[in-house]
N, C-alpha and C positions, 0 to 999 in steps of 0.2 A: 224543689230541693234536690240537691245532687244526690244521686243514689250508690251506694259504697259495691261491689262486686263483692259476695263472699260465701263462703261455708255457712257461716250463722253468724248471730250478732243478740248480743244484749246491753240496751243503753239503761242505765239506770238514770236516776235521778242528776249525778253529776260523772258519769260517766260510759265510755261505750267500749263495748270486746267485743271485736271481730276475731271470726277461728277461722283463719285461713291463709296465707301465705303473704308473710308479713311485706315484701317488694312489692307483690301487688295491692295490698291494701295502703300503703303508704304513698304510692304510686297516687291513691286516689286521693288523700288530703287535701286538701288546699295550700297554697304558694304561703309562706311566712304565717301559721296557724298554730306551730308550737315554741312555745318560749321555755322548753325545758325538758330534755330529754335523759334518761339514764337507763342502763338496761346493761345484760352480761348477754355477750353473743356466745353461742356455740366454741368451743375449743378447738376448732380446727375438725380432725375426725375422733378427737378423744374419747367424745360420747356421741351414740347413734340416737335420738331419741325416738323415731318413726320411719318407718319404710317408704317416706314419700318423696318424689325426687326435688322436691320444693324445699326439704330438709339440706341446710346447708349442715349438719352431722355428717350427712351420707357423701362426704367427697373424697375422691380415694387419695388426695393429698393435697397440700398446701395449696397449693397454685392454683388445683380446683377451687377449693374454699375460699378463698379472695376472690375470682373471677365472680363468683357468687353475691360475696359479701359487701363487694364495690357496687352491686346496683343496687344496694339497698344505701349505703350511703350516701352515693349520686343524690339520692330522694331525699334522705337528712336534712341534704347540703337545700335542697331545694326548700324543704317543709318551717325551717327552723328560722324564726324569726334574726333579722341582723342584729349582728353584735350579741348575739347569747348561744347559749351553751351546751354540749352536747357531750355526757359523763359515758365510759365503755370500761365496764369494769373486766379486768382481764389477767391471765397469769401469764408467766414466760413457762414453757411446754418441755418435759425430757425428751430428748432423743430416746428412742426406742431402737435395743439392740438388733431386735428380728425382720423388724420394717425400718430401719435408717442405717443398720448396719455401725454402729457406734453407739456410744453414752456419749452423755453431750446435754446441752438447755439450749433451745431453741429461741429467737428473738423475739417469740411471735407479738410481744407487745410494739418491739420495734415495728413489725410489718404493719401494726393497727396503725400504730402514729403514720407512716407512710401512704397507708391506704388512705386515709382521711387528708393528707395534704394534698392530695392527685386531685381531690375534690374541692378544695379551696378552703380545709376547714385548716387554723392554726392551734398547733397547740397549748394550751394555756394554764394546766396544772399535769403534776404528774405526782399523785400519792401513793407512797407506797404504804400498805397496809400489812402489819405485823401479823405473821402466822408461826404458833406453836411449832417450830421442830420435831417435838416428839411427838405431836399428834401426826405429822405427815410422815415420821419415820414410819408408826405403829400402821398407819393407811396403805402407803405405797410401797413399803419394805426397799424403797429404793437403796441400793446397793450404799451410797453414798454417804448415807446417813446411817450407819449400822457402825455401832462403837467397836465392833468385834471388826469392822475395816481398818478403822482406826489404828489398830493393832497391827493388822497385819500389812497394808498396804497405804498410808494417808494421803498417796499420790490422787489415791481415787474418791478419797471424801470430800465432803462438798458441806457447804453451808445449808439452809433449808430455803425452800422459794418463797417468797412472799408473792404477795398479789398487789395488784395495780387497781387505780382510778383513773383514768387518762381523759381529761377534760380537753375537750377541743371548744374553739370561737370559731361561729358563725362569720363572714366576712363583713362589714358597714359597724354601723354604730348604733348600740341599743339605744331604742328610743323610750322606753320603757324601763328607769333606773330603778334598782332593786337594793332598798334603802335600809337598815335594821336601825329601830332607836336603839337607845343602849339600855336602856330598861327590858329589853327583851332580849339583847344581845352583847352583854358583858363583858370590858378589857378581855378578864383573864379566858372569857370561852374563844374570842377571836387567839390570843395566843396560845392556846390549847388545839385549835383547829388550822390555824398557819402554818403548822411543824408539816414539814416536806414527810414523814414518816405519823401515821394515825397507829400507835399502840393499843389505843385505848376498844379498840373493831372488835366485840364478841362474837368469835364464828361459829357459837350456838344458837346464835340471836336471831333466829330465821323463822318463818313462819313454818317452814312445817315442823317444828318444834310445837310452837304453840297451837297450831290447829290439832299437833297427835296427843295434846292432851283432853281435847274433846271430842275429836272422833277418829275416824279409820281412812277418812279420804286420800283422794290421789294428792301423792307426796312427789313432789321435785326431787331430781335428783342432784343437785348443787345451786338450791335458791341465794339469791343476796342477801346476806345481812342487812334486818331492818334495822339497824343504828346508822350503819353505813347508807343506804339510802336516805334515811331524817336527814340527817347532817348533809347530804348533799342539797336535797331540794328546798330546805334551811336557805342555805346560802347561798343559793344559784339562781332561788326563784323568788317569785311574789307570790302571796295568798291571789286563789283567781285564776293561775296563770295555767295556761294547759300541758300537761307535762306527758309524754310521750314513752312507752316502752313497745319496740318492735318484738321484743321477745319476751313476751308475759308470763311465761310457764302459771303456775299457780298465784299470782297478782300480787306477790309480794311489795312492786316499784308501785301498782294501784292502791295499795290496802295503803301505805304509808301516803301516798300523795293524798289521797282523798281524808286522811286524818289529819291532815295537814290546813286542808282547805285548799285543795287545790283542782284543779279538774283533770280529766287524764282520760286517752286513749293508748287502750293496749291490742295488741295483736300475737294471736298463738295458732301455731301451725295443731298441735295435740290436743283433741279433742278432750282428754278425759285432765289434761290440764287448763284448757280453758273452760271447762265447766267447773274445777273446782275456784278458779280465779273468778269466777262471775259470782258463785257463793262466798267468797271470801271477801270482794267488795261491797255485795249487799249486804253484809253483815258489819260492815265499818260505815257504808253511807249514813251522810246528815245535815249535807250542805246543801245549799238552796237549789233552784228546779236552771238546771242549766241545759243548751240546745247545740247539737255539733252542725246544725245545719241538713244533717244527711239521716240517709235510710237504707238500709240492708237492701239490696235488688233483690 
């Protein structure tokens, strides 16, 4: 059996978490092994999560961060079965006045969609996901969004950001069609789920919401929304199929895949988040006794 390179590792029943640095553990995969991947990368340097220089957080700007980020796609491009799908949920970024020297919103989704064509991947949806205003005014106090701007200068106010789903295609043709009867997958949900704009995205709806109503564990600091992940691996994938996130934090994209019926390999560079994500998927496993082939060195 091929043996995975890592920090640690825990395979459950239908699932396996490596804690270690996610290009090289992807690195070890096998050639067209996942047929479904979703995951939220790092924001550029917005948030630092660990001092390791494996921490694509810790780049001291854009350029670095991509140089970074492109060798984990490179591995995407590689790992991801043809013709299927590869979801990166992500935000467009403010300029920051002390380190950019300007206000301003950065393209950074553009840069994803780009970084991901260099590697062959196409892109194939682009959802935008409704986000409250006043919840991000109240967060960020960002200048823009402050009514008393409004007043005084409106040159300078801005609308609020919404966040993205950026689904890229594999290159070839899936071999492997992913079928929905209509008994489980309804006119009106398909044109409720079509709209180029998802309203309907709870951004309380996260797991560490619901884990802090049982205990005190380690909490993410900006997990996915698990409606937003159902609904993707819904649609993108088949019961069975292996679904992938390179950046696990607390196993929100696992907890939902695996309830799913799905199988799933995640990876986290943060130790005290990948042991709450390995509690978090043993506590949703129930699917049958599945094998990745490999084993922790």
């Amino acid at each position: 059996m091929a043996q995975v390179r890592c920090l640690n590792q825990v395979t459950g029943v239908n699932f396996s978490a490596f804690h270690g640095d996610c290009v090289d553990v992807v690195r070890q995969l096998p050639d067209r092994s996942v047929g479904f991947s979703i995951y939220s990368p790092p924001f550029g340097d917005l948030f630092i999560y660990s001092d390791s220089e494996a921490d694509m957080g810790n780049s001291s700007n854009d350029g670095e961060f991509f140089d970074h980020y492109e060798f984990l796609i490179e591995q995407m491009a590689r790992v991801t079965q043809p013709g299927r799908l590869s979801a990166v949920h992500c935000s467009d970024l403010p300029f920051r006045k002390w380190k950019d020297g300007k206000l301003g919103i950065k393209d950074f989704s553009g840069d994803i969609i780009r970084a991901h064509e260099r590697h062959g991947f196409t892109l194939h949806s682009r959802v935008t996901i409704w986000k409250d205003p006043v919840v991000e005014m109240t967060r960020t106090k960002a200048l823009g969004l402050l009514y008393k701007q409004l007043q005084k200068d409106s040159a300078k106010s801005r609308t609020g950001m919404p966040d993205y789903l950026l689904v890229f295609k594999a290159p070839g043709e899936n071999e492997n069609p992913i079928g929905h009867k209509p008994e489980d997958f309804p006119v009106s949900q398909w044109q409720q789920w079509a709209s180029p704009v998802w309203m309907d995205i709870q951004q309380t709806n996260t797991l560490n919401v619901r884990m802090a109503k049982e205990n005190k564990d380690e909490k993410h600091l900006c997990p996915l929304q698990l409606d937003l992940i159902e609904r993707a691996i819904i649609m993108w994938s088949n019961p069975g199929d292996v679904v992938l996130s390179p950046f696990l934090g607390i196993g929100s994209e696992g907890y939902t895949a695996l309830k799913l019926g799905r199988k799933f390999i995640g990876t986290e560079l943060k130790e005290s988040y990948w042991r709450q994500a390995v509690k978090n998927m043993q506590g949703i496993e129930h699917a049958p006794t599945f094998d990745f082939g490999m084993e922790a060195a």
